[in-house]
GULOKOL-970261 format. One line per 3 residues: their letters; for each residue x, y, z of N, C-alpha, C, CB. Coordinates in steps of 0.1 Angstrom, whole numbers. Each point is the difference from the previous one (the first is absolute). Glycine has a CB too. Example, Ala and Ser with C-alpha at 12.3 -4.5 7.8 and 13.67 -1.06 7.14 Angstrom:
2
as = 132/-57/78/-9/12/0/9/12/0/-19/-12/12 ~ 15/23/-19/9/11/0/-8/11/8/12/-6/-22
//
This chain:
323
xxx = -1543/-53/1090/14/2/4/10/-5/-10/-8/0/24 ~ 4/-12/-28/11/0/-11/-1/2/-15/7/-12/16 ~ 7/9/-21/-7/8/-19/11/5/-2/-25/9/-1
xxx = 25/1/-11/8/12/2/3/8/6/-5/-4/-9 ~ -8/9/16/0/11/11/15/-7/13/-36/7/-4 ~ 35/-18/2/5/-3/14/17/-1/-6/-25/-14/14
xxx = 26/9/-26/11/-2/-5/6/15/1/-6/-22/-15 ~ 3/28/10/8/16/-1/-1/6/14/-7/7/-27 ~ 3/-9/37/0/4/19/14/1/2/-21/-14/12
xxx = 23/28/-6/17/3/4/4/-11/11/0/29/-3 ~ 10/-37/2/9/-6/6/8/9/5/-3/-19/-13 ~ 7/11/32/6/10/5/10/-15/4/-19/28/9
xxx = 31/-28/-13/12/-10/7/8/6/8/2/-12/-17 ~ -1/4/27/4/3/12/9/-5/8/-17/6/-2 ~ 26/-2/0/20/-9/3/2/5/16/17/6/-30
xxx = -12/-17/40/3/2/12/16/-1/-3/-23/-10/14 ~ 33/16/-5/15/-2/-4/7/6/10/-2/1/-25 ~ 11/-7/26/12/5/10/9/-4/-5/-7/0/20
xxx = 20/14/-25/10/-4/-2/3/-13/-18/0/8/34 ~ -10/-5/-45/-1/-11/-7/4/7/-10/-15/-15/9 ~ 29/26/-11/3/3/-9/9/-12/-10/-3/22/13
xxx = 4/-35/-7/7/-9/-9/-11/-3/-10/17/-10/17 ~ -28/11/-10/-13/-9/-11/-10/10/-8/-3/-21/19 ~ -3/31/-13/-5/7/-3/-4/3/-12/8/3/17
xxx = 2/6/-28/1/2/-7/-8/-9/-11/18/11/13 ~ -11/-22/-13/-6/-13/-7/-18/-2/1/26/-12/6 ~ -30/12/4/-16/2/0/-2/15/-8/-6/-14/24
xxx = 10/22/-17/-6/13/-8/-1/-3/-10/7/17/10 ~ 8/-17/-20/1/-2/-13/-13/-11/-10/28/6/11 ~ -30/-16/1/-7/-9/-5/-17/7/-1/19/-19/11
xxx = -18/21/-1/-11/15/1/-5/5/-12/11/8/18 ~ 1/1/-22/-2/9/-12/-3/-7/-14/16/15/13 ~ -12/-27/-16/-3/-4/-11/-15/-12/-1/29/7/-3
xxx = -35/-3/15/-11/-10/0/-14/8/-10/10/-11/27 ~ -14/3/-35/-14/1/-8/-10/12/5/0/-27/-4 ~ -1/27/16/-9/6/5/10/12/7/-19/-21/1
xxx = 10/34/2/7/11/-1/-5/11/10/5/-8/-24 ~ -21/5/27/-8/3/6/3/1/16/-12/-9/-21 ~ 27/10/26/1/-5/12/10/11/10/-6/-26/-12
xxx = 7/26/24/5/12/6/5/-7/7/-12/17/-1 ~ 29/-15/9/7/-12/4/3/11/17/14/-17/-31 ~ -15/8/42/3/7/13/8/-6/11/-19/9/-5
xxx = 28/-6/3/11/-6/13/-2/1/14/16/5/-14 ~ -18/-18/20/4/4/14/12/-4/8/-22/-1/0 ~ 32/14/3/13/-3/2/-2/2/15/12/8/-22
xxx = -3/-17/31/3/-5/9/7/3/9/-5/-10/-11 ~ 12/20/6/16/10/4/9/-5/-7/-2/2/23 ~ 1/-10/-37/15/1/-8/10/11/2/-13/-9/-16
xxx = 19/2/11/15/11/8/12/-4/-13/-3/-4/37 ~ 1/0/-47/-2/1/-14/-3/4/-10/1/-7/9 ~ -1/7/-23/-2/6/-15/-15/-3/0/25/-4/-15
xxx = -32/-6/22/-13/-5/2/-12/7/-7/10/-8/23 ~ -14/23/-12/-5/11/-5/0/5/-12/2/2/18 ~ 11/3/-19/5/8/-10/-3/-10/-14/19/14/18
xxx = -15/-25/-22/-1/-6/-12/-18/0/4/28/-16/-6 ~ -38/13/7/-13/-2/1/-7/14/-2/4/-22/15 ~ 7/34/-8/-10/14/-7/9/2/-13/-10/15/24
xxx = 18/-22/-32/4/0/-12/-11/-8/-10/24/2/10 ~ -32/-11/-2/-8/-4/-11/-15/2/4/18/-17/-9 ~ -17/34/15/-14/4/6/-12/-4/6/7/8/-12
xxx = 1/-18/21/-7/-3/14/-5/11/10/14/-20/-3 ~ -23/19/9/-2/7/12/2/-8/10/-14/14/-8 ~ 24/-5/18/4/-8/10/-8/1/18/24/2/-18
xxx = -27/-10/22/-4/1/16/10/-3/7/-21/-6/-1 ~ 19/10/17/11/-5/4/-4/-8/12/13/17/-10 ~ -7/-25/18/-9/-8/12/18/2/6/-28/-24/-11
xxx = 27/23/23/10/0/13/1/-16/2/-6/24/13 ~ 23/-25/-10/2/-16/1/-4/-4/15/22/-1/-18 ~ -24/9/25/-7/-2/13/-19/-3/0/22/17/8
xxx = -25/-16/-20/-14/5/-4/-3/-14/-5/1/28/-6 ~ 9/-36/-4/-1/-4/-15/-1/-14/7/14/18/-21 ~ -31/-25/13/2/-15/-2/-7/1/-11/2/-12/21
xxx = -4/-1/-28/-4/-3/-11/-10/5/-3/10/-16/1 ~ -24/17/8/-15/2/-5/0/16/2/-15/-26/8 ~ 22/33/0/1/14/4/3/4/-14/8/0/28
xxx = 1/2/-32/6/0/-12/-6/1/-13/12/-10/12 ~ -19/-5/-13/-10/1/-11/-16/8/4/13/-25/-10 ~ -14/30/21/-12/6/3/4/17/-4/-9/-21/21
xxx = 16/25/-13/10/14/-9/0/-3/-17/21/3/22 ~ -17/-11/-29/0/2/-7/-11/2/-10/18/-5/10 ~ -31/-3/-6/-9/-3/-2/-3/14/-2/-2/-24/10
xxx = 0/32/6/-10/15/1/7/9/-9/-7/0/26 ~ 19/1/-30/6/8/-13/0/-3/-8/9/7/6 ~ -16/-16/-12/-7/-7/-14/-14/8/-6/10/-25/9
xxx = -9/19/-22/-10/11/-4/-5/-12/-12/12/31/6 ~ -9/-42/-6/-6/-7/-9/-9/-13/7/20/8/-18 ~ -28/-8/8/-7/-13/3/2/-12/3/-7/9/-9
xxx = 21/-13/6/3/-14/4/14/8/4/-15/-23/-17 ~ 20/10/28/11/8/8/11/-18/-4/-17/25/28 ~ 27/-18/-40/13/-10/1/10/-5/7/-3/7/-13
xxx = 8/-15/22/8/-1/6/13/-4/-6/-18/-2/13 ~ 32/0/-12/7/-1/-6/13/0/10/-15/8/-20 ~ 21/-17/23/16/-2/9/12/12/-12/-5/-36/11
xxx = 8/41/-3/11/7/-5/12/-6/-1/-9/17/8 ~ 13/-30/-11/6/-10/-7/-6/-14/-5/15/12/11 ~ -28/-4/-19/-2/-8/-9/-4/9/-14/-6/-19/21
xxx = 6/11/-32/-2/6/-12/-7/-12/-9/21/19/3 ~ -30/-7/-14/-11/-9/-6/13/-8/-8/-28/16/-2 ~ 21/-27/-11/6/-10/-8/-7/4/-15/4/-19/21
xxx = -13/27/-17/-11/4/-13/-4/10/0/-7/-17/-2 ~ 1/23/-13/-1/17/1/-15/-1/4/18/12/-22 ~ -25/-24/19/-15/-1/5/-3/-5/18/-6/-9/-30
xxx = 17/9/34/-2/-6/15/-16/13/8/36/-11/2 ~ -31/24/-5/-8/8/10/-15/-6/-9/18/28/9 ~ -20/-29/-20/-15/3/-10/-3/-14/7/4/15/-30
xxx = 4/-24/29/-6/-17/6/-6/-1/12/17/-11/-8 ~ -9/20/18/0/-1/12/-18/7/1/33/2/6 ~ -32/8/-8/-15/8/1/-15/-5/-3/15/15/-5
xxx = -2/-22/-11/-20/-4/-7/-4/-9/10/1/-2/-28 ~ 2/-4/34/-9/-11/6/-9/3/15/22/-16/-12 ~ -20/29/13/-10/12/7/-13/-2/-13/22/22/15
xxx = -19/-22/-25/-13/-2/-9/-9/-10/6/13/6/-21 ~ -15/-13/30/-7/-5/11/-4/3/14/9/-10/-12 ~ -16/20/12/-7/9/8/1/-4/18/-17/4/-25
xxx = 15/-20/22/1/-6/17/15/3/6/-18/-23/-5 ~ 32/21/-7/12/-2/3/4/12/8/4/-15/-20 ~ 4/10/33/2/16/4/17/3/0/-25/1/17
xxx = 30/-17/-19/14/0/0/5/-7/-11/0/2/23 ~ 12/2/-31/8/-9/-10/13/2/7/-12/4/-23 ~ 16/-20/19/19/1/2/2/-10/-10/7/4/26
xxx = 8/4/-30/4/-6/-11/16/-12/5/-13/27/-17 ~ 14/-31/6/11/-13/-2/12/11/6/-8/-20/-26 ~ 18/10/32/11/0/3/10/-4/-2/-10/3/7
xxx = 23/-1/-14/11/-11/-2/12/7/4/-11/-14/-21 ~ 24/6/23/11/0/2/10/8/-11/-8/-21/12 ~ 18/30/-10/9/-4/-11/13/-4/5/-11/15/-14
xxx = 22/-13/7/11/-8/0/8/1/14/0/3/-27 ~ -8/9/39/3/-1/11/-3/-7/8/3/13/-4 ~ -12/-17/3/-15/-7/10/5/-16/-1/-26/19/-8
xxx = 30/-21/21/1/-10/7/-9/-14/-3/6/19/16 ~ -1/-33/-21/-8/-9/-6/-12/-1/9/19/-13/-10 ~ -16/13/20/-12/-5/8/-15/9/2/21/-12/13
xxx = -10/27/-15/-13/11/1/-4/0/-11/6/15/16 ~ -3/-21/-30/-13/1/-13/-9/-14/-2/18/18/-16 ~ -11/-29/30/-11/-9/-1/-12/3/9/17/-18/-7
xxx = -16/31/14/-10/2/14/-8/9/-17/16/3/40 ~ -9/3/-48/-8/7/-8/-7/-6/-12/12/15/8 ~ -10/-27/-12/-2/-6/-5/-16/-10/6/29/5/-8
xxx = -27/-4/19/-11/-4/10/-11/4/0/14/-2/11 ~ -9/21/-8/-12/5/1/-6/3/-6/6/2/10 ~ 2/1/-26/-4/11/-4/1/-10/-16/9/27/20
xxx = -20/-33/-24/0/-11/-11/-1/7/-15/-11/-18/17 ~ 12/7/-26/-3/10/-16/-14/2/-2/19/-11/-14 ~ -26/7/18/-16/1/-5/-8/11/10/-2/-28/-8
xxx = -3/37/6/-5/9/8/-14/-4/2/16/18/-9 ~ -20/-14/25/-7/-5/5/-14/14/5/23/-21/4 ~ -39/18/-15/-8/13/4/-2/4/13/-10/-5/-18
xxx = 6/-7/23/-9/-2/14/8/-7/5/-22/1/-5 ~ 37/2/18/4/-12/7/-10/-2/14/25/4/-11 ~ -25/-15/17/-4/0/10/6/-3/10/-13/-3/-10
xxx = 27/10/16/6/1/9/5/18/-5/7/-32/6 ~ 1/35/9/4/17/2/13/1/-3/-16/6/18 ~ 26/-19/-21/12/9/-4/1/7/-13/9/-15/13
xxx = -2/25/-11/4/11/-9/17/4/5/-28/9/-2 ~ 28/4/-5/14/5/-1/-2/13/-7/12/-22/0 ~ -9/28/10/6/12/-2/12/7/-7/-12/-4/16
xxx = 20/-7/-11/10/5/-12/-4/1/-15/17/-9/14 ~ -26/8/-18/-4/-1/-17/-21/-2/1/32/-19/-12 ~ -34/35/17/-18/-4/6/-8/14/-5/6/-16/28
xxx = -19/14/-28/-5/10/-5/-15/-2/9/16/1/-24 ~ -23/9/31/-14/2/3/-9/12/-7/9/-10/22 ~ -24/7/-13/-6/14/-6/0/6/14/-17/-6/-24
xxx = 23/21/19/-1/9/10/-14/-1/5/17/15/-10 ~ -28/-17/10/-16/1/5/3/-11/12/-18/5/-25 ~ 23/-13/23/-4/-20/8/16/9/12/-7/-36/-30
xxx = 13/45/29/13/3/7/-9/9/9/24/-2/-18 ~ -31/13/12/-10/10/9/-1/-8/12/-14/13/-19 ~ 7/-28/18/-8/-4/8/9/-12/7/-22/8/-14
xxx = 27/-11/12/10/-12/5/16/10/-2/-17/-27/-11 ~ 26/36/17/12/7/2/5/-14/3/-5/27/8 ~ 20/-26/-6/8/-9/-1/6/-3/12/1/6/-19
xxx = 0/-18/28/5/-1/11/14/7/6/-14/-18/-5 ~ 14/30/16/13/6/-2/6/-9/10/-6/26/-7 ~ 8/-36/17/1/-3/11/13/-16/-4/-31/15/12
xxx = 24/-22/-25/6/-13/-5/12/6/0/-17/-13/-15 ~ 33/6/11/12/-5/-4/1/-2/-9/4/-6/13 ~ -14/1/-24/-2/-8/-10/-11/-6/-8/16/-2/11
xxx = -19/-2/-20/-11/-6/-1/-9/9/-3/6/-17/13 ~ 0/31/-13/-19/8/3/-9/0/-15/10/24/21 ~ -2/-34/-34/-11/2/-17/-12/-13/6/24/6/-29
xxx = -15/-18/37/-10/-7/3/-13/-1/9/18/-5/-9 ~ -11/14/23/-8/5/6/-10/4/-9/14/5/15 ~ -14/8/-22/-8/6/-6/-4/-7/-10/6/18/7
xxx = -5/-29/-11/-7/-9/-11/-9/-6/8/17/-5/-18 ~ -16/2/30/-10/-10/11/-10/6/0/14/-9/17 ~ -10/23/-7/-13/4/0/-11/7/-13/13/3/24
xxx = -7/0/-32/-5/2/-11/-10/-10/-7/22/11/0 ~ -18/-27/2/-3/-7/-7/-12/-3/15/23/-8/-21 ~ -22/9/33/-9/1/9/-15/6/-4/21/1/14
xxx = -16/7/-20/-12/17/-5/-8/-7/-11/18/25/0 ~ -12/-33/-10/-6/-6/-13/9/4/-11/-25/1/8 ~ 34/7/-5/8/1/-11/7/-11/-6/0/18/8
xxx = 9/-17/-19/3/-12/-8/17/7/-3/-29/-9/-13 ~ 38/0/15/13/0/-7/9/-7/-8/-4/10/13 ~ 9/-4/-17/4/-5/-16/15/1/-5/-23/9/-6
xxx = 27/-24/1/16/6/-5/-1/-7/-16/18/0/28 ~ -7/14/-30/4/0/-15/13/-2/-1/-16/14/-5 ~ 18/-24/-7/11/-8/-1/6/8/-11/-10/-25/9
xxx = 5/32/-17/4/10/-5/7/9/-2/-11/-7/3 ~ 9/14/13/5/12/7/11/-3/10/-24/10/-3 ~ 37/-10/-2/11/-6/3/12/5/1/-11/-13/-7
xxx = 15/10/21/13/11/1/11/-9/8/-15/24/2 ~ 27/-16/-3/12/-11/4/0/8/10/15/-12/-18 ~ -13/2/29/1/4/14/16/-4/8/-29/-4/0
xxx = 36/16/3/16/-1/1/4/1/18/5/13/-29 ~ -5/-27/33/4/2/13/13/-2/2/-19/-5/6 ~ 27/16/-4/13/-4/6/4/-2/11/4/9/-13
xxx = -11/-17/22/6/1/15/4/-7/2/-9/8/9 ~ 17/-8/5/12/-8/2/-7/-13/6/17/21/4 ~ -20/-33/5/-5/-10/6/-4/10/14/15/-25/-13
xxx = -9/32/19/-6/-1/9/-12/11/1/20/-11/8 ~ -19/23/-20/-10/7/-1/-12/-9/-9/16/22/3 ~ -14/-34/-5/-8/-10/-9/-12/-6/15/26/-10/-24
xxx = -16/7/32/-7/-5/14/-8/13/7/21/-19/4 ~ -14/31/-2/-13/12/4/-12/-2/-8/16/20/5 ~ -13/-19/-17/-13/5/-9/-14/-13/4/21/11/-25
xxx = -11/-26/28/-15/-10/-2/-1/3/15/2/-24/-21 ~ 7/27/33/-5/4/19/-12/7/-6/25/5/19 ~ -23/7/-24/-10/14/3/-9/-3/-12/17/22/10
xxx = -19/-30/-18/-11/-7/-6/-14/-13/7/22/8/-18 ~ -6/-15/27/-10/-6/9/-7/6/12/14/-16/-7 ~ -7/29/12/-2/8/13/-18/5/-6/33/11/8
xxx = -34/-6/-20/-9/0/-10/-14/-6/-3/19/3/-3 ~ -10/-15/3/-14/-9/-5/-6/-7/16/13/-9/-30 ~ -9/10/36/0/1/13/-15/9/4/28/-2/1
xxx = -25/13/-1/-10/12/0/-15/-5/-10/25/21/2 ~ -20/-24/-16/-9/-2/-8/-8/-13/0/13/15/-10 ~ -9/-25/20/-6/-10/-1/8/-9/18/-6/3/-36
xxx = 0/2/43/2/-2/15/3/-15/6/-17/20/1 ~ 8/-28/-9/1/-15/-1/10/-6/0/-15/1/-9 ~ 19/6/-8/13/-9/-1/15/-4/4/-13/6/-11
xxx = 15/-16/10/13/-2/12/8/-5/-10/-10/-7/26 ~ 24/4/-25/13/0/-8/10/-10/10/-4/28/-13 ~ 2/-43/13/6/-1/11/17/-7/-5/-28/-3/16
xxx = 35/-5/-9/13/-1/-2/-1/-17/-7/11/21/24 ~ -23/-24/-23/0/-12/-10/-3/8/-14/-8/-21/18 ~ -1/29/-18/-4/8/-16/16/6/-3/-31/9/4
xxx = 40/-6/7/15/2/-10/4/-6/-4/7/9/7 ~ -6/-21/-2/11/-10/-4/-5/-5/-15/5/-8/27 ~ -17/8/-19/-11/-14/-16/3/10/-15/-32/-10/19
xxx = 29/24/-16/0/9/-15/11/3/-3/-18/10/1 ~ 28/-9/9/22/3/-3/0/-10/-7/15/8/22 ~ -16/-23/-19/6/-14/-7/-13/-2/-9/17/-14/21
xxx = -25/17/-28/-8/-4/-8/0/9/-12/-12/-10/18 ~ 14/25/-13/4/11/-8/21/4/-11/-25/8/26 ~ 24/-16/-12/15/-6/-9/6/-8/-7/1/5/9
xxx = -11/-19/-8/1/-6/-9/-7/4/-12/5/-13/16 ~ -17/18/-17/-7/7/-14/10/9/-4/-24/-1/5 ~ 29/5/3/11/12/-12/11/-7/-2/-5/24/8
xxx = 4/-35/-2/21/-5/-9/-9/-6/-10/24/-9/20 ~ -36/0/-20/-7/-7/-12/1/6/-8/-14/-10/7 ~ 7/24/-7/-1/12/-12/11/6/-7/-17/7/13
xxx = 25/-2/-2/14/5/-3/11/-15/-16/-1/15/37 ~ 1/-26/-27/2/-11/-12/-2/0/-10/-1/-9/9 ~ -16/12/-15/-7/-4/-13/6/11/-5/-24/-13/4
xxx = 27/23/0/4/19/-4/21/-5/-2/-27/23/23 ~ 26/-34/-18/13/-1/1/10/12/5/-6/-17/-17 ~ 3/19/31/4/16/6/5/-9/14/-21/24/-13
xxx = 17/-38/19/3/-3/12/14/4/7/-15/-18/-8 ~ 29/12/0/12/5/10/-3/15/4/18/-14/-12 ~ -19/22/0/-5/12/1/-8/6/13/1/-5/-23
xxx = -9/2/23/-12/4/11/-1/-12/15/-15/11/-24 ~ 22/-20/25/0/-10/9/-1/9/17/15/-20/-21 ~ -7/25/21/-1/4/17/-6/15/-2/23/-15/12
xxx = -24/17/-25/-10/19/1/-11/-11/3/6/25/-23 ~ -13/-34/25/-14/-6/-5/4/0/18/-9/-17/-31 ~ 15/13/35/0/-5/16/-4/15/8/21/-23/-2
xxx = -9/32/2/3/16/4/-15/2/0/24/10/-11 ~ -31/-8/-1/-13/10/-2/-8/-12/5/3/19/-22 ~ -9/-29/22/-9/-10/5/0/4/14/5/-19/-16
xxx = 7/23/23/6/-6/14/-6/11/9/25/-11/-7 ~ -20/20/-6/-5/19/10/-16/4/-2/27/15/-9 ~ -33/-21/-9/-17/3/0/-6/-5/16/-2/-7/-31
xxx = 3/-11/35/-3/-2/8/2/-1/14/-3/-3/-18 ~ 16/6/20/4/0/12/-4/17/5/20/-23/-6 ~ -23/37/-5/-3/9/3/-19/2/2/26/4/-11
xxx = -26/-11/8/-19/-5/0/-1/-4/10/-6/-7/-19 ~ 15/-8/27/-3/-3/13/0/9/15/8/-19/-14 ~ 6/29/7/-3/9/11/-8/9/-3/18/-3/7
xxx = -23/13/-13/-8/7/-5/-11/-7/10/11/8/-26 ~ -17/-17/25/-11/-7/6/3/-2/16/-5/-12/-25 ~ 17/19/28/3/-1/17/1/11/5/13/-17/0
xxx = -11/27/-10/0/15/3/-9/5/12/4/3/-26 ~ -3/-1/38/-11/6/8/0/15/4/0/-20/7 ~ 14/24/-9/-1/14/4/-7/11/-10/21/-6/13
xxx = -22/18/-13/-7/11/-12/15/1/-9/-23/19/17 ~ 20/-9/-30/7/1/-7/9/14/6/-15/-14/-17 ~ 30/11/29/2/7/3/13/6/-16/-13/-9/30
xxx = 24/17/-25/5/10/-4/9/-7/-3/-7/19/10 ~ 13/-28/-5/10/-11/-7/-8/-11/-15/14/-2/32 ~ -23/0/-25/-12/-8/-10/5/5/-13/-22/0/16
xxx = 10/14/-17/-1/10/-10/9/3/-9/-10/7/15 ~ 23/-8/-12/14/4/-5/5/-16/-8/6/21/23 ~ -4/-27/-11/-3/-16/-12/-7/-2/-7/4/-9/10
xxx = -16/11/-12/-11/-3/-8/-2/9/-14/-10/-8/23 ~ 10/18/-16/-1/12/-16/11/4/-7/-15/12/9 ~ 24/-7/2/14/7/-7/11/-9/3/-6/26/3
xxx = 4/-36/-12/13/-8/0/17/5/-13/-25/-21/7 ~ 35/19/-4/12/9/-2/-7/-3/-16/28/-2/23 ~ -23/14/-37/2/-5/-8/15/-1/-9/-24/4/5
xxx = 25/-9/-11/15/3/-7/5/9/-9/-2/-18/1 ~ 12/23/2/5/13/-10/-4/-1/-11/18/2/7 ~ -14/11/-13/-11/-4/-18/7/12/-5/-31/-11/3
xxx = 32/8/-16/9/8/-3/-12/9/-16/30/-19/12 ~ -31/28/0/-17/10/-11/3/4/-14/-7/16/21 ~ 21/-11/-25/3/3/-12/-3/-5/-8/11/6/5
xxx = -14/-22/-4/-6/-11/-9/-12/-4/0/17/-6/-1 ~ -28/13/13/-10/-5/-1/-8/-3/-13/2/8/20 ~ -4/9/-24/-10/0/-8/1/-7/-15/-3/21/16
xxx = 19/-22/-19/4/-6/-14/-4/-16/0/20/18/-4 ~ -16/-23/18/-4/-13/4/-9/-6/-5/7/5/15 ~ -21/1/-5/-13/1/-1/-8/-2/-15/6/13/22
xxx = -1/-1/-30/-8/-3/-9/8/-10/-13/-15/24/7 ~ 24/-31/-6/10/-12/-6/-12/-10/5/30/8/5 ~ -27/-7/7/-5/-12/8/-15/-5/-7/13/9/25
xxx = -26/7/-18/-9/-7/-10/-5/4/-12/-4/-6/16 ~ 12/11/-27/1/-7/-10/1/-13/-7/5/17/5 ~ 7/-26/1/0/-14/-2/-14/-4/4/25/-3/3
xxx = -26/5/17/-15/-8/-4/-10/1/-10/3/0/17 ~ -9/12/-21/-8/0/-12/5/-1/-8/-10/8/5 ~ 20/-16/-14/-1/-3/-11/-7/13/-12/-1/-26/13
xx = -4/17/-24/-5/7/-6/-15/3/-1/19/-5/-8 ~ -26/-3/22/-13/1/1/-9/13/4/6/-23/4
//
């Protein structure tokens, strides 16, 4: 399985999106100029009601469509999965974009290890991203890439599998959240192996407001909940990681000399990660229709399309340099 033969296997990337004509563009673009070429790009749109569509069949995507009544995270990537046609299936957030023209070629080779059934790659901040959310990335997602980890977190926003290990393990449609690690558990249950590449690296652009900061970690804990039944989240684990987590980021923020700067953003985002986790972990009812609407389709901000596409490729240009 691996070699050459495996290096040249059509890549099928596969973008989930609602409404992400602000970002979009900028991945595609990033898309288009990557090393490798070999690859067929497929949208799953959500009900954008936006340029969303339209800019993505400009850079000859095929598009699916899923109903916002229909649409969670693993549903989504399972659709997109069955209208794939390549051997390894790319995942990719429709606001995020690579940093390098070799991110897709990094991301793959390391399938050149026949056991691996999952890669995810690095993550970072740019000049939007909140101090505290590039130290949670900084956390996770380290400089040294790792062949064989022996734990199941991953990420989807910047992930790659083999379509074969998906045949047999489909993706949980039922989670809030969480469903790359789900599927790294049981995966790694089977004997498979996963893997991240420090390499394969993309800036990840969260604009939300604090309180869509607090849905996202509820319906992550509602989540991990499902994925691991045990675990409990109690109101001493808030307190202890808010005041412990805030002090490490004013430490950090100082040495960066950014503290006035970031002093009560460090509090806001600390306040809402965990205080949205504690409830998330109290959640008893199902994911009704008020849920759903908080959780997926949160408002986004005007955007003014005329400038996407000039934006976009400005934007990553600078990041690649001349490499």
């Amino acid at each position: 399985m691996a070699g050459k033969n495996m290096s040249n296997s059509l890549i099928s990337i596969i973008i989930r999106a609602y409404n992400e004509e602000n970002h979009i563009t900028r991945l595609l673009h990033g898309i288009s100029v990557q090393t490798k070429d070999n690859y067929e790009i497929i949208l799953v749109d959500s009900g954008s009601t936006d340029a969303t569509v339209e800019i993505a069949k400009d850079y000859g995507a095929k598009i699916c469509y899923i109903s916002p009544e229909e649409f969670t995270f693993g549903r989504a990537l399972n659709l997109g999965i069955k209208n794939a046609k390549g051997k390894y299936c790319v995942f990719a957030s429709a606001h995020v974009y690579p940093t390098r023209k070799d991110w897709l070629k990094n991301l793959i080779q390391m399938f050149d290890d026949p056991n691996v059934a999952l890669v995810y790659g690095k993550q970072r901040g740019d000049k939007r991203t909140k101090f505290s959310e590039e130290q949670v990335f900084l956390k996770w997602f380290p400089e040294e890439s790792v062949e064989n980890q022996n734990h199941p977190f991953c990420n989807n926003a910047n992930a790659a599998i083999r379509r074969e290990v998906w045949e047999e393990l489909p993706y949980n449609e039922e989670l809030t959240g969480l469903e790359g690690l789900a599927w790294a558990k049981r995966a790694m249950n089977k004997g498979y192996g996963v893997a991240y590449c420090a390499e394969a690296e993309v800036k990840h652009v969260h604009e939300e407001t604090y309180k869509q900061i607090r849905y996202r970690y509820e319906r992550e804990a509602m989540a991990m909940k499902g994925i691991m039944p045990y675990s409990k989240f109690t109101l001493v684990d808030f307190l202890s990681l808010f005041f412990q987590n805030i002090w490490n980021d004013w430490k950090a923020a100082a040495n960066q000399n950014c503290l006035f700067d970031s002093f009560f953003e460090v509090i806001r985002f600390r306040f809402n990660q965990f205080y949205g986790t504690y409830k998330g972990y109290r959640v008893k009812r199902k994911l009704t229709k008020e849920l759903r609407d908080r959780y997926y389709y949160p408002k986004k901000k005007k955007f003014d399309r005329s400038k996407a596409r000039t934006r976009a490729r400005d934007e990553i240009q600078i990041d690649y340099g001349d490499d």
